[in-house]
C-alpha positions in Angstrom: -84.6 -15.5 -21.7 -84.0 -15.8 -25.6 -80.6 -16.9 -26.5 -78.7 -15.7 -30.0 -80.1 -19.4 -31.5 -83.7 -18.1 -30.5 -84.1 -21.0 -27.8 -85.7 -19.8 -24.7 -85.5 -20.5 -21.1 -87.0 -19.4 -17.7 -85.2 -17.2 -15.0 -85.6 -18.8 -11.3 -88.2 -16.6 -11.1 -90.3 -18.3 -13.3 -90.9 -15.3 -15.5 -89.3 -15.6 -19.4 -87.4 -12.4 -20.5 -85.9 -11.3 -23.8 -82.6 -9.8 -23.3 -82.8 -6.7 -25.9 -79.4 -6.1 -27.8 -78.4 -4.8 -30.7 -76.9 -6.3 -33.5 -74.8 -3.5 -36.3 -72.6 -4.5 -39.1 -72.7 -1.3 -41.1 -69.6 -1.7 -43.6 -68.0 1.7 -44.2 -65.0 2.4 -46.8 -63.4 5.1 -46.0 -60.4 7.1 -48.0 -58.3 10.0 -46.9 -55.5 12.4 -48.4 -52.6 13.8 -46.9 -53.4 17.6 -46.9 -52.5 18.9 -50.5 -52.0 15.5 -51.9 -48.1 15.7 -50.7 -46.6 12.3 -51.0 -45.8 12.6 -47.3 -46.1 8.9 -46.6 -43.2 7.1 -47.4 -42.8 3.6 -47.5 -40.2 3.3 -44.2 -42.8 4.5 -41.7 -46.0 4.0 -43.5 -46.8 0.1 -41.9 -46.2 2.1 -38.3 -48.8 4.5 -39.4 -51.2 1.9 -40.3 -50.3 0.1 -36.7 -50.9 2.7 -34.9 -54.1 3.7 -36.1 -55.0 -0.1 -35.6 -54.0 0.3 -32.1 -55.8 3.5 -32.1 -59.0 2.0 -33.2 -59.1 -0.3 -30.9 -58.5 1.3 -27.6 -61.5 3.8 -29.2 -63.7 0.9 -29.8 -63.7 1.4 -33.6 -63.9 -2.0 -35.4 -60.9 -1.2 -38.1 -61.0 -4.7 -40.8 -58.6 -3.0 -43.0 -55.9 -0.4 -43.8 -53.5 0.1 -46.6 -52.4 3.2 -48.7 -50.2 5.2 -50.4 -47.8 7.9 -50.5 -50.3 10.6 -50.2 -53.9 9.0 -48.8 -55.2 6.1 -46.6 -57.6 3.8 -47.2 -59.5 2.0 -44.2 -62.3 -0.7 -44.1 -64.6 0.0 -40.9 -67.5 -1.8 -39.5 -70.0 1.2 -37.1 -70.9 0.4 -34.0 -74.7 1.5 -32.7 -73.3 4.5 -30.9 -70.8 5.9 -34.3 -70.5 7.7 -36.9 -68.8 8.7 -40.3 -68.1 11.9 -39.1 -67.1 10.9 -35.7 -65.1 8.2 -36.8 -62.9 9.8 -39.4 -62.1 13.0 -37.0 -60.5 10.4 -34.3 -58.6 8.5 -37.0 -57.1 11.6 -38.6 -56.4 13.9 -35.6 -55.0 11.2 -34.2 -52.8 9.8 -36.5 -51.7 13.2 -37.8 -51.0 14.4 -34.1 -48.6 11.1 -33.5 -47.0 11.5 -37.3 -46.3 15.1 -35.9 -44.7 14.0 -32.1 -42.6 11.3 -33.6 -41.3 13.6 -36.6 -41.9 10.7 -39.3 -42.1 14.0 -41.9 -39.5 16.9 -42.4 -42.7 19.4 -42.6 -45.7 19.7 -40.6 -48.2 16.8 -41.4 -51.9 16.8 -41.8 -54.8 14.8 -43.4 -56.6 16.5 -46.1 -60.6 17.5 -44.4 -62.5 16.3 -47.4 -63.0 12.2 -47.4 -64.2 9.7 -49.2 -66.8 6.9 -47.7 -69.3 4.7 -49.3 -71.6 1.7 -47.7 -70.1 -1.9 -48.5 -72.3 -4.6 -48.4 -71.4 -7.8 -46.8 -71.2 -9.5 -49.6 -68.3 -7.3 -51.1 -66.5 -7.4 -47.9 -63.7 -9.6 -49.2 -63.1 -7.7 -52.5 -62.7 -4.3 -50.8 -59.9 -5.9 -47.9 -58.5 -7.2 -50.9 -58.9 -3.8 -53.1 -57.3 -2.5 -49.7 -54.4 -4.8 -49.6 -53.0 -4.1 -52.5 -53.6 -0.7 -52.5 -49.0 -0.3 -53.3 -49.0 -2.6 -56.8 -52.6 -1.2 -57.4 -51.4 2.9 -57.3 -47.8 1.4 -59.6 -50.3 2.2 -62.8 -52.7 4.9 -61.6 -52.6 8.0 -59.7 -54.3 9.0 -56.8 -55.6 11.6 -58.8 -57.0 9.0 -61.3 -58.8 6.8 -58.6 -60.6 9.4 -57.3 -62.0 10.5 -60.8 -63.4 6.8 -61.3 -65.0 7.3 -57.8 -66.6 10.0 -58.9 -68.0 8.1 -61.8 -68.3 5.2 -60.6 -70.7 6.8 -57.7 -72.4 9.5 -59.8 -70.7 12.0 -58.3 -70.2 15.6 -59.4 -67.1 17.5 -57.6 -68.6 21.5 -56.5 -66.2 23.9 -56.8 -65.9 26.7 -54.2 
C-alpha cells in the first residue's frame, strides 16, 4: 500500500496495493447581495449570520475558510470538495441562511439573497490576501460602495454586465 509520503508496504497477503484517493483544493471566492441591494444586514446580528452559515457549512460538508461582509452582500472564501459545486454550493448557503434570517426575524421585512453571484478561482498562492480582503471587508466598504466594488470586478475580470 502507498502511503501520502509515497512509501510503500505489503498487506499480510503479500500482495502491494495503492489505496486510490483523491486530493481537491479548488479555491472558490464567492460574493452575494441581499435581494435589491437593501442594507438588510445590520451590524448587531450580522457576526450571528456569519456563524451560522459556518455552522451550516460544516454540518453540509462545505469547507467555508472565510466570511465577512456588509450591510447588503456576503463575501465567503470556499475550498470544493470532489463531489461540489458552485452552483450547488451557493443555493445551500443562501436558502439556508435566508430561511434562518427569516425564522429568527433578525429583519423587519422579508429577507432574501439576491440570485445573481459573484465567484472567481483563487489560487493557492493568493489564499492569504483574499481571507485578508475578506476580513476587512467593514473598514474596506467605509470608502467605497458595494456598487463601486462590483464595477472593478467587472473590470478587473473582463466582464461585460447583459442587460435583460
Amino acid at each position: 500500500m502507498a502511503l501520502a509520503n509515497g512509501t510503500m508496504f505489503k498487506l499480510k497477503s503479500g500482495f502491494s496495493q495503492i489505496n486510490e484517493m483523491s486530493y481537491i483544493r479548488i479555491w472558490v471566492h464567492l460574493v452575494f447581495a441581499t435581494k435589491n441591494r437593501e442594507p438588510l444586514l445590520k451590524k448587531d446580528f450580522r457576526y450571528d449570520v456569519y456563524k451560522h452559515i459556518s455552522k451550516n457549512c460544516l454540518e453540509k460538508g462545505i469547507f467555508l475558510q472565510a466570511i465577512n461582509g456588509y450591510i447588503d452582500h456576503l463575501h465567503c472564501l470556499i475550498s470544493l470538495g470532489k463531489d461540489q459545486n458552485i452552483a450547488k454550493i451557493t443555493q445551500l448557503i443562501k436558502g439556508e441562511s435566508s430561511f434562518w434570517i427569516n425564522q429568527n426575524n433578525l429583519t423587519v421585512e422579508k429577507f432574501g439573497w439576491q440570485d445573481d453571484y459573484f465567484a472567481v478561482s483563487v489560487s493557492e498562492s493568493q489564499v492569504g490576501k483574499v481571507v485578508k480582503y475578506i476580513k476587512n471587508q467593514e473598514k474596506h466598504h467605509e470608502n467605497k460602495s458595494f456598487n463601486d466594488e462590483v464595477n472593478e470586478f467587472m473590470t478587473k475580470y473582463g466582464w461585460e454586465l447583459i442587460k435583460d
